[in-house]
Z-matrix of the N, CA and C atoms (Angstrom, degrees):
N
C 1 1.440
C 2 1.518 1 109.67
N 3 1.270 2 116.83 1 118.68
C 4 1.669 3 118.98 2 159.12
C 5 1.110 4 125.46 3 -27.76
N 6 0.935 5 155.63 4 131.63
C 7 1.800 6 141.05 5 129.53
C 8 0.889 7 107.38 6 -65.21
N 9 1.318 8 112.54 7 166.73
C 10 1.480 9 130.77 8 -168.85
C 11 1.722 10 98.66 9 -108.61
N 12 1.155 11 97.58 10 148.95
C 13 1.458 12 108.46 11 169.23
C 14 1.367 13 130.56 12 -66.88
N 15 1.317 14 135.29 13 121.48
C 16 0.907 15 135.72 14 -166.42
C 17 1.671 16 100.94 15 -80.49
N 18 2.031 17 93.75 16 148.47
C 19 1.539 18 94.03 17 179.43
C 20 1.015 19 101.30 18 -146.73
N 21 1.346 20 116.22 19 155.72
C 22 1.614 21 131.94 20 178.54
C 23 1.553 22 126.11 21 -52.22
N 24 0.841 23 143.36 22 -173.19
C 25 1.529 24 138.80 23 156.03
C 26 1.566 25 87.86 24 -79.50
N 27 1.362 26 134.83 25 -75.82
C 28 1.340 27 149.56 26 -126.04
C 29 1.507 28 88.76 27 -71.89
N 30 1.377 29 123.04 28 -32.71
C 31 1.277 30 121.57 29 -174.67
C 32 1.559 31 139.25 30 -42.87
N 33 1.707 32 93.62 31 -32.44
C 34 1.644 33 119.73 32 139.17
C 35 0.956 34 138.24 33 -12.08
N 36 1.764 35 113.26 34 -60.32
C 37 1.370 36 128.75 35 -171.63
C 38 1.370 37 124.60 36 -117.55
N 39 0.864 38 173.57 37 146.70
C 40 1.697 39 155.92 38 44.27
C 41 1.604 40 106.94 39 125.57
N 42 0.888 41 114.74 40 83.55
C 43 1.737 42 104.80 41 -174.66
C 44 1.610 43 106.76 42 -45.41
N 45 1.904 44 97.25 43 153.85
C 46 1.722 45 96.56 44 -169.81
C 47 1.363 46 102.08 45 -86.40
N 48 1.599 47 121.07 46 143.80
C 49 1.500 48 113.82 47 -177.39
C 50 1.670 49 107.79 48 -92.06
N 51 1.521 50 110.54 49 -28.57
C 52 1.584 51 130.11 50 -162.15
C 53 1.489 52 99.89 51 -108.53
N 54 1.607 53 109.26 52 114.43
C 55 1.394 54 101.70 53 137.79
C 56 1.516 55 124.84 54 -72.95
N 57 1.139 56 95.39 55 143.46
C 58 1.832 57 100.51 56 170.83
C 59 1.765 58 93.17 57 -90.55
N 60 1.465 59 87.87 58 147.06
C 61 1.780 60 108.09 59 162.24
C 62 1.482 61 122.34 60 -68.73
N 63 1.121 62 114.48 61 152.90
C 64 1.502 63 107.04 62 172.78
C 65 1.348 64 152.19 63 -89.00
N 66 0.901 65 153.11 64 129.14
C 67 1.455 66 156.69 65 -113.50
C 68 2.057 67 92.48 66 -128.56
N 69 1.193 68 105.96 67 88.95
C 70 1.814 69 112.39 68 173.23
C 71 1.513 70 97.23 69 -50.31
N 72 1.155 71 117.26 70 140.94
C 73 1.909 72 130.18 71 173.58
C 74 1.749 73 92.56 72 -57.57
N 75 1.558 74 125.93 73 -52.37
C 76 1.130 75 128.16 74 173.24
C 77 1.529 76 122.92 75 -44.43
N 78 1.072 77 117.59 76 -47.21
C 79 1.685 78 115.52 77 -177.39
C 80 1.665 79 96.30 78 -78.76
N 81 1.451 80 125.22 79 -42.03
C 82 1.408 81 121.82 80 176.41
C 83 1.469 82 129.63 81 -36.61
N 84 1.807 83 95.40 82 -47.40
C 85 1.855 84 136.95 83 169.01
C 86 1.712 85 95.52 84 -50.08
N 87 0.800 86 129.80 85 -71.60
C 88 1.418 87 158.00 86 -168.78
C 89 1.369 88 102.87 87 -55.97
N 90 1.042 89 135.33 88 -32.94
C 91 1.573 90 137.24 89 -167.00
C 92 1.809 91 106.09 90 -137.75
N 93 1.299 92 108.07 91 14.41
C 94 1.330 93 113.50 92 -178.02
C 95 1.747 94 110.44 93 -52.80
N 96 1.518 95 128.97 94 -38.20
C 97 1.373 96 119.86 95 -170.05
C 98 1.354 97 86.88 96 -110.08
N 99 1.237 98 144.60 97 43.56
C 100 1.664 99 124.60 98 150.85
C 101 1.083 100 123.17 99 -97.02
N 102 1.226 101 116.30 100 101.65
C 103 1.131 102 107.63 101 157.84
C 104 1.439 103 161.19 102 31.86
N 105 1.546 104 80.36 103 -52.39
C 106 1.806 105 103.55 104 -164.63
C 107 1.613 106 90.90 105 -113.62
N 108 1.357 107 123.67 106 26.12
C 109 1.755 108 118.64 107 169.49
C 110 1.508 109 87.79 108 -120.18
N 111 1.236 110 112.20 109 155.48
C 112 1.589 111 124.62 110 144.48
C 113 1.401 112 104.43 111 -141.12
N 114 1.174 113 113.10 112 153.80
C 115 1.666 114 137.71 113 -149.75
C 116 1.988 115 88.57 114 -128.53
N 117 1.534 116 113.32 115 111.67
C 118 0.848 117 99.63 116 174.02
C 119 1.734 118 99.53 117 -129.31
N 120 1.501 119 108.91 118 138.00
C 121 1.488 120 155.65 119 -146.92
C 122 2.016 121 81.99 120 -98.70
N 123 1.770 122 124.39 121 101.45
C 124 1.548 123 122.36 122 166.82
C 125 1.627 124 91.69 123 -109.56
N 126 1.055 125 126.15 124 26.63
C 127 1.589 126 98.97 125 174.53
C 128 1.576 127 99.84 126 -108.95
N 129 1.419 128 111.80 127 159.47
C 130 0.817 129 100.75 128 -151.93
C 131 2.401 130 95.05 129 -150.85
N 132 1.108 131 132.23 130 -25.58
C 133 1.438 132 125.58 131 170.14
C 134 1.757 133 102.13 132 -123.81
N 135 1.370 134 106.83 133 2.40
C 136 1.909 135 101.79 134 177.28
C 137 1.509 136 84.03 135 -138.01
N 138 1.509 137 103.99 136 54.14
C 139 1.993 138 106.10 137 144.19
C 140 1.145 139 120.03 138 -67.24
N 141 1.379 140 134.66 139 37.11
C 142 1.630 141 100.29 140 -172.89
C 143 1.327 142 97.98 141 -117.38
N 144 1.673 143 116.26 142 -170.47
C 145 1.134 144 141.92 143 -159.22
C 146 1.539 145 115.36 144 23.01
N 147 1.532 146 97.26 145 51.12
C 148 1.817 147 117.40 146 167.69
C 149 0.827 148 140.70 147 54.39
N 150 1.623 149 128.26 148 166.79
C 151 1.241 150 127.41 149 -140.94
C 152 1.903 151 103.52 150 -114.78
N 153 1.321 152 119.50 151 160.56
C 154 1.557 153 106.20 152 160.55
C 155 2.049 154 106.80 153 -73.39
N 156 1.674 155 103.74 154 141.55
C 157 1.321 156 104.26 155 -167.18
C 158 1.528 157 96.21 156 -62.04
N 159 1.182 158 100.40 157 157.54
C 160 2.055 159 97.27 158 160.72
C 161 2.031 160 92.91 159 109.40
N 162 1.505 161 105.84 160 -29.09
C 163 1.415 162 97.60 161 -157.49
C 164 1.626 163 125.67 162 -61.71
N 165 1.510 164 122.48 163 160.24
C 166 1.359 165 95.03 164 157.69
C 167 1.317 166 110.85 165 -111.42
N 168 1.596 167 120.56 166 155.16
C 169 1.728 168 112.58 167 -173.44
C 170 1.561 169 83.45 168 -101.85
N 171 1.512 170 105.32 169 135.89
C 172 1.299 171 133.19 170 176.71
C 173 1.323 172 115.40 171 -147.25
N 174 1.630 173 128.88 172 55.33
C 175 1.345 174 167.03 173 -178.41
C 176 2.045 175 83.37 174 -20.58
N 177 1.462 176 112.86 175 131.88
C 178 1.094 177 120.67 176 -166.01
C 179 1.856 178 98.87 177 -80.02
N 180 1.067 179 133.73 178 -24.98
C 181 0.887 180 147.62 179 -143.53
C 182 1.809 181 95.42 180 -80.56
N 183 1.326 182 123.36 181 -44.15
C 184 1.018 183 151.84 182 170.00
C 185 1.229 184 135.63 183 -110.96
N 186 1.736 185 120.14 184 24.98
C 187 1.033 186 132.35 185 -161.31
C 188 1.415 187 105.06 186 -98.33
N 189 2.037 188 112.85 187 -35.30
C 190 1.599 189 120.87 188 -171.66
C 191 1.808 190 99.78 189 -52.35
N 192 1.541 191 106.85 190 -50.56
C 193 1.164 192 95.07 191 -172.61
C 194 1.683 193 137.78 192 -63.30
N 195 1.428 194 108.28 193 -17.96
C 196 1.240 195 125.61 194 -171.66
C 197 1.578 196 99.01 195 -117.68
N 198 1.416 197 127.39 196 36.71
C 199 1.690 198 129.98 197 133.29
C 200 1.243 199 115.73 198 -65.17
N 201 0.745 200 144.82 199 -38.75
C 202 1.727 201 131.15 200 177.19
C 203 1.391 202 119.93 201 -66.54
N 204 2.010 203 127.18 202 -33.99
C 205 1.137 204 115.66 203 158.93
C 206 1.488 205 120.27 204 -95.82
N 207 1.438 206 120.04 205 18.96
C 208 1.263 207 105.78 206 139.24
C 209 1.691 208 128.96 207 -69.13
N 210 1.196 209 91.31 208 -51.68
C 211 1.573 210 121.28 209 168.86
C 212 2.034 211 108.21 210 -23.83
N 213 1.205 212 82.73 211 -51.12
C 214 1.538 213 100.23 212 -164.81
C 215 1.587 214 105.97 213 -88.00
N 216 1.455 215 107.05 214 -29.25
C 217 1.940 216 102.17 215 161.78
C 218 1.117 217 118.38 216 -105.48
N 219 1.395 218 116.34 217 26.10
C 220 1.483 219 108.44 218 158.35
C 221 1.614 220 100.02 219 -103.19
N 222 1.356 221 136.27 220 -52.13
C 223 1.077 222 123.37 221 162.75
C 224 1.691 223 155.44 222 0.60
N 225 1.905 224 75.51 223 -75.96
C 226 1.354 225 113.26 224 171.19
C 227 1.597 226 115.11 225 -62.96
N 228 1.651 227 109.94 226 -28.99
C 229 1.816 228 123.32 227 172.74
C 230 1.592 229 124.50 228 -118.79
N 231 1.690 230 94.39 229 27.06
C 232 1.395 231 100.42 230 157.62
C 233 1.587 232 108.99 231 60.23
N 234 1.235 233 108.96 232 38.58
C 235 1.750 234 111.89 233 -179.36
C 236 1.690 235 103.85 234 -110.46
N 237 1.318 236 93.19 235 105.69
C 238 1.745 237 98.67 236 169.81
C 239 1.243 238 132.35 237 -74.14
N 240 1.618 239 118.00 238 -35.51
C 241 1.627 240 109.84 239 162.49
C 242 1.521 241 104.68 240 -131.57
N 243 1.611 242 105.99 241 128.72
C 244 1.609 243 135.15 242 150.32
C 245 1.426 244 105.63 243 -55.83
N 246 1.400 245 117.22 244 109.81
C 247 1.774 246 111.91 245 161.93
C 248 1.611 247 106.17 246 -120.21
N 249 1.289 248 108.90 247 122.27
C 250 1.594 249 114.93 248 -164.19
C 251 1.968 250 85.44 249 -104.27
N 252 1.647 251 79.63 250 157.21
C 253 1.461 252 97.59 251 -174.90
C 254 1.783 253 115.22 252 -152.78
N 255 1.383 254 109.14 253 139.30
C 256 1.704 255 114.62 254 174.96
C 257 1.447 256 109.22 255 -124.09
N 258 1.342 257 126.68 256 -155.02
C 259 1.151 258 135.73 257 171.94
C 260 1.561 259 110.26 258 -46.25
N 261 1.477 260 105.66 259 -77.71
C 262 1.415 261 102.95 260 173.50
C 263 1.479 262 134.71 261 -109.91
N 264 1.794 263 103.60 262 8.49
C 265 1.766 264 116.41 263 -155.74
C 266 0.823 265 135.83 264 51.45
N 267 2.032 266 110.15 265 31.56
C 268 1.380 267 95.01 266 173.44
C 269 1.635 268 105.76 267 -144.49
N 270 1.299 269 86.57 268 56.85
C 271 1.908 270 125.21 269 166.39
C 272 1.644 271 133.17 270 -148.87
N 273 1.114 272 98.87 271 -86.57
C 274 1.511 273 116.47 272 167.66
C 275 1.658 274 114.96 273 -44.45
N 276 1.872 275 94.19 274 -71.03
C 277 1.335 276 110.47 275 -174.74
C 278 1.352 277 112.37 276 -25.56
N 279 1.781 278 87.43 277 -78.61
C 280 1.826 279 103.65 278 -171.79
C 281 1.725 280 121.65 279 -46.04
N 282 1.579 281 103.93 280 -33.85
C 283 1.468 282 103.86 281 -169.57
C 284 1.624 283 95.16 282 -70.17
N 285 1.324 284 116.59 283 -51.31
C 286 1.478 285 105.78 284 -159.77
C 287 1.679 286 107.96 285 -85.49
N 288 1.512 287 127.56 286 6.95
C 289 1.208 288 95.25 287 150.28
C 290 1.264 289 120.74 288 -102.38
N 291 1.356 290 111.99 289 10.07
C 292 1.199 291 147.35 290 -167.00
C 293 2.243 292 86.93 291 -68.12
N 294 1.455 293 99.80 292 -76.27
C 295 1.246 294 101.61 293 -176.29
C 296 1.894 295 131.06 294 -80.63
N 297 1.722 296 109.01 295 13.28
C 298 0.804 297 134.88 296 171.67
C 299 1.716 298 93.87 297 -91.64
N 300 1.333 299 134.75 298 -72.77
C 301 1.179 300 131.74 299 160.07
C 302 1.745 301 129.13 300 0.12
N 303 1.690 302 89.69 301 -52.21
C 304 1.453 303 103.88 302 -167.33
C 305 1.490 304 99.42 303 -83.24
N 306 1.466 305 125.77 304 -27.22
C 307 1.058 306 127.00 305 162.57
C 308 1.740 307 133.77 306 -25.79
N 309 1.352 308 63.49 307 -88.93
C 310 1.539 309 89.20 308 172.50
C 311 1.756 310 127.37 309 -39.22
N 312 1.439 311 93.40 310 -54.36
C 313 1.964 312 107.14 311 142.37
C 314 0.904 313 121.22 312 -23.77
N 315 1.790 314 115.65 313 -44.36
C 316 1.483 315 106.43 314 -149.89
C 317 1.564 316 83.66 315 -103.21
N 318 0.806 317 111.11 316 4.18
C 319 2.161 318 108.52 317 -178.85
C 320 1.382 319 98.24 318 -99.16
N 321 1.246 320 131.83 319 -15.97
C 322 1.307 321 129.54 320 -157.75
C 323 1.407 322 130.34 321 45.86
N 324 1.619 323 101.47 322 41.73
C 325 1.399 324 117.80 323 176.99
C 326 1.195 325 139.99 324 -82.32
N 327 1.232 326 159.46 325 118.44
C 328 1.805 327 143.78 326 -143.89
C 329 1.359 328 80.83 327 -141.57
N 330 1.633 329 142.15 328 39.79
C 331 1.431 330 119.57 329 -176.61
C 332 1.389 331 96.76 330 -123.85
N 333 2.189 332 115.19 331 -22.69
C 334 1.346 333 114.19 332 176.98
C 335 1.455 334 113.40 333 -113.23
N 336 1.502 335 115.46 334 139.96
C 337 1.722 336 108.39 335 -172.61
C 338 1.620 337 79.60 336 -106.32
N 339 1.550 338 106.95 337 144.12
C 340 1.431 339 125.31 338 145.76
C 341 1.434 340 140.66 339 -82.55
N 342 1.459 341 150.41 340 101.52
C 343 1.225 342 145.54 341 -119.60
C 344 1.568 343 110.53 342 -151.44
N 345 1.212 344 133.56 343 127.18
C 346 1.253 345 126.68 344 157.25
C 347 1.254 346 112.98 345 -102.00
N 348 1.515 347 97.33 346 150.76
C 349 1.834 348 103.26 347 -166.92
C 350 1.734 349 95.85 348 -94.09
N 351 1.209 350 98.25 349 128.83
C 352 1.213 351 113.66 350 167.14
C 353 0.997 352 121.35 351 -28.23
N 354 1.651 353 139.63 352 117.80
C 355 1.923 354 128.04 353 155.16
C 356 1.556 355 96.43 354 94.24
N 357 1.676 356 120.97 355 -29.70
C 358 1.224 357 120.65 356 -168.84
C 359 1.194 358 115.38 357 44.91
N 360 1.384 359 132.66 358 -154.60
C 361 1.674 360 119.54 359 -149.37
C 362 1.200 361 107.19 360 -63.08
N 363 1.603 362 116.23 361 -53.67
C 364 1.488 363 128.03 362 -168.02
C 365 1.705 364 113.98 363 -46.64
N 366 1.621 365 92.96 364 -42.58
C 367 1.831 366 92.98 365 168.15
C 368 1.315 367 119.08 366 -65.97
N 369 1.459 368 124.24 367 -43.10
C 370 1.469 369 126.21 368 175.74
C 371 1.795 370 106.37 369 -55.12
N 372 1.161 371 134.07 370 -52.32
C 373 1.347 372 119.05 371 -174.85
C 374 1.460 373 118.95 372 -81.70
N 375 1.470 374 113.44 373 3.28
C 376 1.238 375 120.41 374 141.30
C 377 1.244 376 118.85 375 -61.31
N 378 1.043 377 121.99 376 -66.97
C 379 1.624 378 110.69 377 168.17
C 380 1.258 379 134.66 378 -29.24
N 381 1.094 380 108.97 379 0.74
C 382 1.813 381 110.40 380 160.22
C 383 1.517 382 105.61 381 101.50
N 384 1.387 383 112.41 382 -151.78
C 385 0.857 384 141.69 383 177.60
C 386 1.629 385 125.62 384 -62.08
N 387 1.616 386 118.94 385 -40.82
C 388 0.897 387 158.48 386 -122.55
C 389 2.080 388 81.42 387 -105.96
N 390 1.692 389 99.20 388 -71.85
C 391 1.146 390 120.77 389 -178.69
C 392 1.669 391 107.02 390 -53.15
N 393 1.095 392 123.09 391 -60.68
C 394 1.305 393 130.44 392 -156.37
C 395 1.326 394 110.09 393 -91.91
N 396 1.010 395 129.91 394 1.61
C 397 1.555 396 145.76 395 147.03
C 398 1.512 397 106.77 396 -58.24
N 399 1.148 398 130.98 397 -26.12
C 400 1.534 399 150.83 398 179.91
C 401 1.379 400 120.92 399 -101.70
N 402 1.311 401 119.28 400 14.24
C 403 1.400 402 124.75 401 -167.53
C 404 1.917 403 93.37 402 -136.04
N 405 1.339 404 100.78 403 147.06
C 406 1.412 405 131.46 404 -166.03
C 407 1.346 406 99.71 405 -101.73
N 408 1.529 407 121.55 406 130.35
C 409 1.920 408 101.21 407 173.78
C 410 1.533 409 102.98 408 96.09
N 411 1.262 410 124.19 409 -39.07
C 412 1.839 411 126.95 410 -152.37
C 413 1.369 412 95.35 411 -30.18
N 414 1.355 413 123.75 412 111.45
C 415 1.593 414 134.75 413 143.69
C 416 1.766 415 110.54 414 -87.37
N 417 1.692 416 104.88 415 99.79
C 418 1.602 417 111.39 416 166.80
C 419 1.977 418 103.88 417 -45.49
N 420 0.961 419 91.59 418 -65.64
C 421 1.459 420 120.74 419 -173.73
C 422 1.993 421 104.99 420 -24.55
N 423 1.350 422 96.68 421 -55.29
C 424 1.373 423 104.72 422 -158.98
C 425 1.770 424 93.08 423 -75.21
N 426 0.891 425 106.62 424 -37.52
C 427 1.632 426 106.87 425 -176.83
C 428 1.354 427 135.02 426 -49.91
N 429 1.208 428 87.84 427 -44.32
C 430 1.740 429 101.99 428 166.83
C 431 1.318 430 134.56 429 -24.07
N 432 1.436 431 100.22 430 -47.99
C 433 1.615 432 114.16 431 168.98
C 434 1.411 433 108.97 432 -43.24
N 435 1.295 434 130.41 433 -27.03
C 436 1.783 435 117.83 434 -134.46
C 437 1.064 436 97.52 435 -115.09
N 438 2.116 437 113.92 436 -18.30
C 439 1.563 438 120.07 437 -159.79
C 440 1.968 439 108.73 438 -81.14
């Protein structure tokens, strides 16, 4: 008997053409209440021990389809850079701002940058104190594993 080939989730959708650049936890720190950032939350069944406050969860899994009304509420609220984030940003994150990126391309827009945050969560609660003072949920406990 054959097996079947194994396939990705992402395999679904549209290969990403754009990397997005990266978003330092420091410049993130730095621009945490403006406005013009949104912090967007792709994880989506290993949510735990919390989110950065401010975020939106937009589960990567289902994120290709719902780029256009991000698209359309960042606009509409004057948000200049999307920085998407997972465990560590170097899956989820990258692909989906990856295809938020390509978006935006395809709008011919230069008003929104697409961004993954560096290290993604695991890097942010590295950041100490500083970082996790800013996070909703903070489980010390759960972290431990990662240190």
């Amino acid at each position: 008997m054959a097996s079947q080939p194994v396939t990705n989730w992402w395999d679904a959708f549209p290969p990403v053409r754009s990397t997005a650049p990266l978003l330092p936890r420091e410049v993130a720190l730095s621009n945490f209440s403006s406005p013009q950032l949104l912090l967007v939350d792709v994880r989506r069944t290993d949510y735990e021990g919390g989110m950065i406050r401010g975020s939106l969860n937009m589960p990567a899994h289902s994120f290709y389809y719902n780029r256009a009304a991000l698209f359309d509420l960042c606009k509409r609220a004057g948000v200049k850079q999307v920085a998407f984030y997972c465990g560590a940003s170097n899956g989820r994150g990258p692909r989906c701002s990856g295809w938020f990126a390509d978006y935006i391309a395809e709008k011919g827009d230069s008003d929104i940058e697409s961004l993954t945050l560096a290290g993604g969560i695991k890097g942010w609660v590295k950041g100490g104190d500083e970082c996790v003072e800013k996070m909703d949920g903070y489980e010390a406990e759960y972290w431990k594993q990662f240190a």
